[in-house]
N, C-alpha and C positions, 0 to 999 in steps of 0.2 A: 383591598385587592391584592395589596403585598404578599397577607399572610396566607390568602388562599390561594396564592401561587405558591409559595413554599408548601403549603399542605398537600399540594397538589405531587409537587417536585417528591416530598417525603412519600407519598404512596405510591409514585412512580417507581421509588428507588425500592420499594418493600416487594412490592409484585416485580418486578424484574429478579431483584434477588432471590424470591421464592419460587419462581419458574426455574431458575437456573437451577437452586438445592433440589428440585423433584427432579429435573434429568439427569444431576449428579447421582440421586441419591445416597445419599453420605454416610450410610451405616456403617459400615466401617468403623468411622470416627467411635465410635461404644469401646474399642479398645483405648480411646484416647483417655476414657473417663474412667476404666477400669484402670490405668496407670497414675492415670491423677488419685486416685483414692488410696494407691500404695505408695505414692511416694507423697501424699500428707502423712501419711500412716509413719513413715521411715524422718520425713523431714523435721516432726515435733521429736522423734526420739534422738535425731541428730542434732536438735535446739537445745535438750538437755545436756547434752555432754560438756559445754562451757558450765553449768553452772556444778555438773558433777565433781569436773577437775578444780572449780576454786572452793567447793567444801573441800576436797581432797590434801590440796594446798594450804589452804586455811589451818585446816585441824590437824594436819600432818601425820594423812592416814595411808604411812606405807602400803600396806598391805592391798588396798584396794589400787594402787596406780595402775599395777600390771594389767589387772582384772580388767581396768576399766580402759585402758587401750586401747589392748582385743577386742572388746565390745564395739570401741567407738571403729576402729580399723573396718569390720565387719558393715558397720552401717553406713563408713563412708563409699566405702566398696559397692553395697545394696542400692544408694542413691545413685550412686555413677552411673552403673545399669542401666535404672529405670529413665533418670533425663535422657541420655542419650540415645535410649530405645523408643522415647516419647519423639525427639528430634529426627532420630530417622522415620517411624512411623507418618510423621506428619508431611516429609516432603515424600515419602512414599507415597500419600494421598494424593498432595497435589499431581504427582505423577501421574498417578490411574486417572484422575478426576480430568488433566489437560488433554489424555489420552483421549477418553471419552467425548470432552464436549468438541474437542477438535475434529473429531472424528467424524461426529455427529452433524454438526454445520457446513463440512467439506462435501457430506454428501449432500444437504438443501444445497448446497452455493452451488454444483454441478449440476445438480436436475435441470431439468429444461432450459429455458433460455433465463434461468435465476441471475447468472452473474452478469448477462448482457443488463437487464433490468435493475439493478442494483446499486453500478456505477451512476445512474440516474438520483437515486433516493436516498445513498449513506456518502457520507468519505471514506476511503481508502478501505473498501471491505476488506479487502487482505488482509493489511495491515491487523484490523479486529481479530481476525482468525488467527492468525500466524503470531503476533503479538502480544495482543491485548488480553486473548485469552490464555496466555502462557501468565503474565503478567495477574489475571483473578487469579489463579487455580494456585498462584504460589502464595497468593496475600490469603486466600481462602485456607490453604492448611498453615498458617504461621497464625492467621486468627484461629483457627479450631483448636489448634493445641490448648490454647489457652484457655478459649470458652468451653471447652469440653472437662476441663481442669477446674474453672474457678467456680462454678457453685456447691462444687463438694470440700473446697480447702475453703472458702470463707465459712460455710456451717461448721469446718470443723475447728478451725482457731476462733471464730468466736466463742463457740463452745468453752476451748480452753483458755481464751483471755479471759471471759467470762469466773470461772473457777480461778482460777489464778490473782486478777487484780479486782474492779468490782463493775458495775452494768452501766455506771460512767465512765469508763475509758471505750467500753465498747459502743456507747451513745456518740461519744467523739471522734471518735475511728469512721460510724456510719457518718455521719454529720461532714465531715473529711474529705469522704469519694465522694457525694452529693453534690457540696461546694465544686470540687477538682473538676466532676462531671461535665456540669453548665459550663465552667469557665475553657474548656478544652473543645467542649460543642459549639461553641462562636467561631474557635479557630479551623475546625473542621469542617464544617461547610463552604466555606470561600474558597478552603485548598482542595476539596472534591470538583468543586466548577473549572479549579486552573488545572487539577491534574486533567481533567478532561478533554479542555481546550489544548495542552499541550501535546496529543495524544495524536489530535487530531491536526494542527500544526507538524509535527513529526511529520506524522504520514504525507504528507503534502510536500515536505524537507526531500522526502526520501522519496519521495515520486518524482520530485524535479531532478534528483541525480538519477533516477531510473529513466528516466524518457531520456537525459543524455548521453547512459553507457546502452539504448537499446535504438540510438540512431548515431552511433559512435561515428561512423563513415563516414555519412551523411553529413553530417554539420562540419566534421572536419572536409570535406569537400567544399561546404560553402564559406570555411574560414571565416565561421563564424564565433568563433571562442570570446570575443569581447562581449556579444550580446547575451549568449549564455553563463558569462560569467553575471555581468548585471541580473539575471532571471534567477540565478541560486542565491542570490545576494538578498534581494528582494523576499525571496523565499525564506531566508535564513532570520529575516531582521523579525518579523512576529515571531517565531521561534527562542530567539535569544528574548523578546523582551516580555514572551509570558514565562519563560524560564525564570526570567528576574525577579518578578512579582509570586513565581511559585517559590524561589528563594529566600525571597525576606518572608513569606507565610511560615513556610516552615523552619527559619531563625524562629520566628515566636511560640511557634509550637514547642520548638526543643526549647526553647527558655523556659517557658510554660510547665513542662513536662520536667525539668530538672529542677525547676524550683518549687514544684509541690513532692518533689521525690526529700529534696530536704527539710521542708516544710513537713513532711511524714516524721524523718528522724526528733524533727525538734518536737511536735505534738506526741510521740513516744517520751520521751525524757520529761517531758512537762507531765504527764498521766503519770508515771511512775513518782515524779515528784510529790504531785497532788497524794496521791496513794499513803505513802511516806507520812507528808508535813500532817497530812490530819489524821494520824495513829493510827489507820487502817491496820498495821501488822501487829500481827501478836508479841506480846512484853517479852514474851519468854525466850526469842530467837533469839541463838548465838550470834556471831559477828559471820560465821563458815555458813550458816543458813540463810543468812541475809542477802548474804552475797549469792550464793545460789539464786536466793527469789529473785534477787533483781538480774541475774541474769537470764534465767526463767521468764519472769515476767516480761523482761525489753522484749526475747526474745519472740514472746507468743505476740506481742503487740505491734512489735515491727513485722510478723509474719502477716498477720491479718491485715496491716496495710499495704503489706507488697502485695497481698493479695487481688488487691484494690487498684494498687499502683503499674499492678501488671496491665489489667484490662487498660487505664490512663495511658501506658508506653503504646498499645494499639493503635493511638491513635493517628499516627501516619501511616501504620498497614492500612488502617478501616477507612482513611481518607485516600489512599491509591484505591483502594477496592470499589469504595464508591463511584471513582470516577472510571474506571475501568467493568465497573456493574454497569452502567447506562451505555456504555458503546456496544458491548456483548449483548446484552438486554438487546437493544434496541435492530443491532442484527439480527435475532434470532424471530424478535417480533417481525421483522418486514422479509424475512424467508419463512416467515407462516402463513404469512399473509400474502406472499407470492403461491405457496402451496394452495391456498385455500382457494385463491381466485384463478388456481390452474383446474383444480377439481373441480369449480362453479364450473368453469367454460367446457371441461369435459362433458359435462351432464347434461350443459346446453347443447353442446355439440352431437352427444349420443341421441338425444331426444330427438332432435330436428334431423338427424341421420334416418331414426325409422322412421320419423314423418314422413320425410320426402318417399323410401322406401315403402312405406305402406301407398302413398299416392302413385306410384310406378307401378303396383301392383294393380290395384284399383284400374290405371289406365290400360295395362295387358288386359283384365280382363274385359275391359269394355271395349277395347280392339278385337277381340278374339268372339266377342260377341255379336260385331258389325261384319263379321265373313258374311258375304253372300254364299249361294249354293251354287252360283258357278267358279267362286273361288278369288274372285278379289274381296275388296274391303275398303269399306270407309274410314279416311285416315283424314278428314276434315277437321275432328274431334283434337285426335292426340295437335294435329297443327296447332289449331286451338289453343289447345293446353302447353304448348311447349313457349309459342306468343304473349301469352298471359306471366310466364315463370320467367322472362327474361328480367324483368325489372327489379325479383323478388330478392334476396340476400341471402344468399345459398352457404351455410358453413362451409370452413375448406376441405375439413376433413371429409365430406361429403362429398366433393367433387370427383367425377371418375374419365378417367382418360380414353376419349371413344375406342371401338376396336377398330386396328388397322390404321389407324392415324398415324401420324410420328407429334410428338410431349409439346405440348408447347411450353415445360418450363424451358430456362434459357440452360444450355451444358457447358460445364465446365470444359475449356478445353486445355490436352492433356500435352506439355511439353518436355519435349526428348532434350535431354541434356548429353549430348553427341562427346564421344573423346578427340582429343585433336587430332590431326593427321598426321602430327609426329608421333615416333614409338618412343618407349621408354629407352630405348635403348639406342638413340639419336646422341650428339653431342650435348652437353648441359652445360650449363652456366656456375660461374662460381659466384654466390650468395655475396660473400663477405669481400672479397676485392674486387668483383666488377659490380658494386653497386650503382643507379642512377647516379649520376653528377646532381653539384646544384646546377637549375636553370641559368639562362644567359641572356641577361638583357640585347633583345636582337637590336643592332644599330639602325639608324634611320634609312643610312645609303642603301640597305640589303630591299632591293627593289628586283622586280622582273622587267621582260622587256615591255610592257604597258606602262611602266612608271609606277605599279604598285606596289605599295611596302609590305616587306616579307615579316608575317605577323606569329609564324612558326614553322619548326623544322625539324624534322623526325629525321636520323640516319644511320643505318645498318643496326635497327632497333629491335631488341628480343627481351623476351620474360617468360617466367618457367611458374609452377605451380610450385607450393612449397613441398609438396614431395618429390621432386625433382624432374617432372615432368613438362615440354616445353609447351607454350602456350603458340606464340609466330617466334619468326626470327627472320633475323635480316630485313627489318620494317623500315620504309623509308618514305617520305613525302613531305612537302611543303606545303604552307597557308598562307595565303597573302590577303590584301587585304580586301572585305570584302565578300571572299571565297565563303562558298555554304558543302562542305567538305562531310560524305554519310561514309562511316564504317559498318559495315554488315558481316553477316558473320550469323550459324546456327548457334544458338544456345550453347555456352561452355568451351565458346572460342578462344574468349582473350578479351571482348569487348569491353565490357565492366573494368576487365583489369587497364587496361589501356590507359581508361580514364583517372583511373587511378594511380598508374605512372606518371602520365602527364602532369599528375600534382603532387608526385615526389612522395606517395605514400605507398610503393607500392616496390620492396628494397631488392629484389630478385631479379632485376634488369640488368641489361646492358648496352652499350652505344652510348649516342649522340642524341640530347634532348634540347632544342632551343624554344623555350617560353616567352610571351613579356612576363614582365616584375610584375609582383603577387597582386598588388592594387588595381590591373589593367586585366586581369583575366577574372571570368567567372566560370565557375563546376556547379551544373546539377546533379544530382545524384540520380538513379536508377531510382528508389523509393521519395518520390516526395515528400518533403519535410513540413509539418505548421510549427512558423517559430512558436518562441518558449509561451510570449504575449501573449494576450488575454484581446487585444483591440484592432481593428483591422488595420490603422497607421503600422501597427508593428509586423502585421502578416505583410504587407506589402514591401515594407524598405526593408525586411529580413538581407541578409546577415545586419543591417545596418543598426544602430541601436536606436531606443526612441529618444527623440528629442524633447528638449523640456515645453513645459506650458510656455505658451505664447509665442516659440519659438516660428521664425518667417516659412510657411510652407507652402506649395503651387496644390494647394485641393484641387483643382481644376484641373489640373497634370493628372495628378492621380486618378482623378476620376476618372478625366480619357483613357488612362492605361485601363483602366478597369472593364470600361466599355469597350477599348478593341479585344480583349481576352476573352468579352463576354462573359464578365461578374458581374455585371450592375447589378444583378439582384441582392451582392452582399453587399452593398452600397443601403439596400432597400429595406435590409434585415436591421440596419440597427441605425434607422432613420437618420440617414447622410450624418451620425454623428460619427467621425472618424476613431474615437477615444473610450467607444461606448467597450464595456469588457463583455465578450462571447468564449464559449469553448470551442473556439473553431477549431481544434484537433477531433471534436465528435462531429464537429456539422458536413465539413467539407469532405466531401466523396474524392475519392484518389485522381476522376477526370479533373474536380476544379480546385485539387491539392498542383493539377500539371498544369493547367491554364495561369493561377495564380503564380507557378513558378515562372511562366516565362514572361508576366507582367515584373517579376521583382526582375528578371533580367533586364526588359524596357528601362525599368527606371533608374538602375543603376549604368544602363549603358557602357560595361568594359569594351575594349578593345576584341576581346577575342571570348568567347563562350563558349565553353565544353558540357554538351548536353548527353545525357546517359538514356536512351530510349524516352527525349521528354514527351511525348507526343501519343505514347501505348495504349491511354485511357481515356482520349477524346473522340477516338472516332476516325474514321479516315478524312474525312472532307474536312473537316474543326483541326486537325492535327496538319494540315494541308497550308488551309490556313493561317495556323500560329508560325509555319514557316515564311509562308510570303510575309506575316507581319514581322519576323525580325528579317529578312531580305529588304522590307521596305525601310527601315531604322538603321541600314547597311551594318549589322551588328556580324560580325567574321564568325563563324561559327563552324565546330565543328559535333556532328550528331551520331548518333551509333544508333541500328536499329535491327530487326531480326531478319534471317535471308528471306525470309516469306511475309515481310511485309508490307503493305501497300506501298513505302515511301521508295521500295527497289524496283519499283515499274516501268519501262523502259519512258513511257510518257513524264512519269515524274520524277524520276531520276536527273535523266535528261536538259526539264526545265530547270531544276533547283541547284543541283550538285556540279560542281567546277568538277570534285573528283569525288569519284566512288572506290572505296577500298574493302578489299574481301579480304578476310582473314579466314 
């Protein structure tokens, strides 16, 4: 079973990679192999030049040094050229080539609802595209240079190892990469599997610091930094320890690789030995010809094995490549296969569109048939038929909007973001020395005349926009304890910002701010947040961190939070196991992302709660609701909400709010 899982994995990686070279198409690349064949051509004649200069030396042939210089100056000049023209050409490839397949796939990931469906069936598609595929396309032209190269330089130095020494050095040369081969392909498959895995570890590294610079606000409102630091930590720890395991693979690799590179030099000098001790060379060579041949000869023998040795050095490109072939691959396969099952359901859908249309016709004319000749008609029939067609499954694209009706999809509705009532040209604020103060722990005695304790205090409070524009000014009011306190206000009043003074993140202020201490108050944000967790213990005690196994907790508490918010159903989703891991960041709809926030407020119970519109996404009656439930848990609170929203009703208003503030 082993092996036909690897055979399996091997033809996986062959068909991916050859799907991928037909959308590249890599023609091109033929310049790669036209340069490979000049600079074999230039590189054996720049092999001879050592053995030119120690006949020249040897024999003490003035005359030829000059000559031979020049020559050699010219070829070394000729070589430069062409590697370097091979070396730009190649990432010139990869260039066009990341060009192309990027290009290619940004348009599958866009079509239709490809990237909603996606996140479903790959990790980090992005990441593949943006990444992974930068990461082939560089390993693909750093391989092509090579492989475009080495089957014309190893025909041609075996060729002249061949002539040069005899058809046993060139038997042990082949015998050489053979051995090197196998022993380098044990090492490279385990490090294809971990470059892989690390790839995709990454992506998941780097999404967990994307989810917390793309709810930056957010979580610093819930002062939550402890819990998200544990959740990058967690994130971080598979990362470091397949990093680790991809490290020591590739320590063996490079040992591997640098000790058959010297293992080549010594199986050189032993061939040439061999050559030698058993009289192979002719009687009659000087001591200046000898010396030539053997520098001649290492040199043609050490050529043909760097020829060898080069593809060997591949072998950490061809192991990134591998592992970064199956991610690419395997995008490219499930945005085809998203394509494919878009066009099935097209066809379906065209089909069944003139069905239905062909049977609408059919029904006109068998109405237009039922006219009597004083001019009504028998319309029992189409009844009939329209009674019959209720139960049936009508495509959507088929479905048509009666005339004179009004839609029944639901409409977005469209909100004005109003400028304040101050002008620009009002008094401003100075940014830098009337910042917010810190808060001030309010004393116990700060009571009203009911005996209740004064839980906060706003006076002669203003804040401006950062282009210097004001938002209120002169804001003043009290909380005590108890108080269920609405600020309202059109879109683009101050609201939002408000809330964000009140927690000291918001530096454009000025006045008098009195808070409790940071551990007594709680901020919702405007956007409901799912912690970083995976288990619903952790969505629920958010900011709070998860406690260890076994650790004493009131389930039964929890539960009820959950049933007065009206979640039990996620209670039901992951069978009352609190610890069970979900994606509650895709499940939970933004109404029970807000019910669920003011369950975490329940169970943490501060003194005073600063809620940002919690209520927008449940509904008037449920949003009504969630207020009497923290009015009944006497939780002080104060809520912001829009001027036209149900909670500014004079009836609701009324019952709930000590004090209503317009901004």
């Amino acid at each position: 079973m082993a092996v036909l899982s690897k055979l399996r994995t091997y033809r996986g990686f062959w068909r991916m990679l050859w799907r991928l070279l037909v959308l590249l198409r890599p023609f091109p690349a033929i310049f790669l192999v036209v340069l490979s064949v000049a600079e074999a051509v230039v590189v054996a004649k720049v092999g001879q030049v050592a053995g030119q200069y120690y006949l020249i030396i040897v024999d003490e042939q003035h005359s030829m040094f000059v000559k031979t210089t020049v020559a050699s100056f010219a070829l070394y000049t000729c070589n430069t050229i062409i590697k370097s023209t091979g070396q730009w050409l190649s990432e010139l490839l990869a260039y066009s080539w990341r060009s192309k397949l990027t290009t290619l796939l940004q348009q599958q990931y866009c079509s239709k609802e490809n990237v909603y469906w996606l996140f479903d069936k790959l990790d980090n598609p992005d990441q593949r595209i943006a990444q992974d595929t930068n990461i082939f396309c560089n390993a693909l032209g750093s391989i092509a240079k090579v492989i475009a190269a080495a089957p014309f330089q190893v025909m041609y130095y075996t060729y002249w190892t061949y002539q040069i020494t005899t058809g046993y050095v060139v038997l042990a040369v082949y015998a050489f990469f053979l051995i090197s081969l196998m022993l380098e392909s044990l090492i490279i498959r385990p490090i294809a599997r971990l470059v892989f895995e690390q790839e995709r570890k990454e992506g998941d590294f780097r999404f967990a610091h994307m989810r917390l610079r793309s709810f930056l606000t957010e979580i610093t409102l819930y002062r939550a930094g402890a819990a998200e630091r544990i959740h990058l930590d967690h994130a971080l720890q598979p990362v470091l320890a397949n990093q680790l395991r991809l490290v020591m693979w590739r320590w063996l690799l490079s040992a591997c690789t640098t000790g058959l590179e010297y293992a080549g030099a010594l199986l050189n000098y032993s061939c040439l030995g061999l050559v030698v001790f058993t009289g192979n060379l002719p009687a009659d060579m000087d001591s200046g010809q000898r010396a030539r041949w053997v520098s001649n000869a290492s040199f043609a023998t050490l050529t043909l094995i760097y020829s060898f040795t080069q593809m060997l050095d591949l072998a950490s490109q061809f192991s990134t490549l591998a592992g970064v072939t199956f991610r690419v691959g395997q995008l490219l396969q499930e945005l085809d296969r998203l394509e494919g099952q878009a066009e099935t359901n097209n066809i379906c859908t065209s089909a069944a569109t003139a069905a239905v249309a062909k049977e609408e016709d059919q029904d006109e004319q068998a109405t237009l048939l039922s006219i009597t000749a004083d001019g009504s008609h028998n319309s029992s029939r189409t009844q009939q038929q329209l009674a019959s067609s209720s139960g049936r499954s009508v495509p959507r694209s088929s479905l048509q909007q009666p005339t004179g009706s009004p839609s029944q999809h639901a409409q977005m509705q469209s909100c004005s973001y109003e400028e304040p009532a101050l002008s620009s040209g009002d008094s401003q604020l100075v940014s830098d020395s009337a910042a917010l103060p810190d808060q001030l722990q309010l004393s116990q005695h700060d009571c009203d005349k009911q005996g209740r304790q004064l839980v906060a205090a706003v006076h002669d409070f203003s804040c401006q926009r950062p282009d210097g524009k004001l938002l209120f000014q002169n804001l003043s009011f009290e909380v005590h304890q108890g108080d269920m306190v609405l600020v309202t206000g059109a879109s683009g009043c101050g609201k939002s910002t408000l809330v964000c003074a009140l927690a000291q993140l918001w530096p454009l202020c000025q006045g008098q701010c009195q808070m409790p201490v940071q551990d007594q108050v709680m901020f919702l944000p405007q956007r409901p947040v799912a912690a970083p967790g995976n288990t619903l213990l952790e969505q629920l005690i958010y900011p709070a961190v998860m406690p260890e196994e076994g650790s004493a907790l009131d389930l039964q508490h929890l539960a009820l939070l959950l049933q007065q918010v009206g979640l039990t159903e996620l209670l039901q989703r992951v069978q009352e196991n609190w610890r069970l891991s979900q994606n509650w960041q895709g499940m939970l709809s933004p109404g029970e992302l807000q019910r669920l926030s003011i369950a975490r407020v329940l169970y943490h119970h501060p003194l005073l709660a600063v809620m940002d519109e919690p209520v927008s996404a449940v509904g008037t009656s449920a949003g009504i609701d969630m207020l009497k439930l923290l009015q009944h848990h006497s939780i002080t609170t104060i809520v912001t909400g829009q001027a036209d929203s149900p909670l500014t009703h004079n009836n609701v208003s009324e019952t709930f709010f000590a004090l209503v503030i317009s901004l």
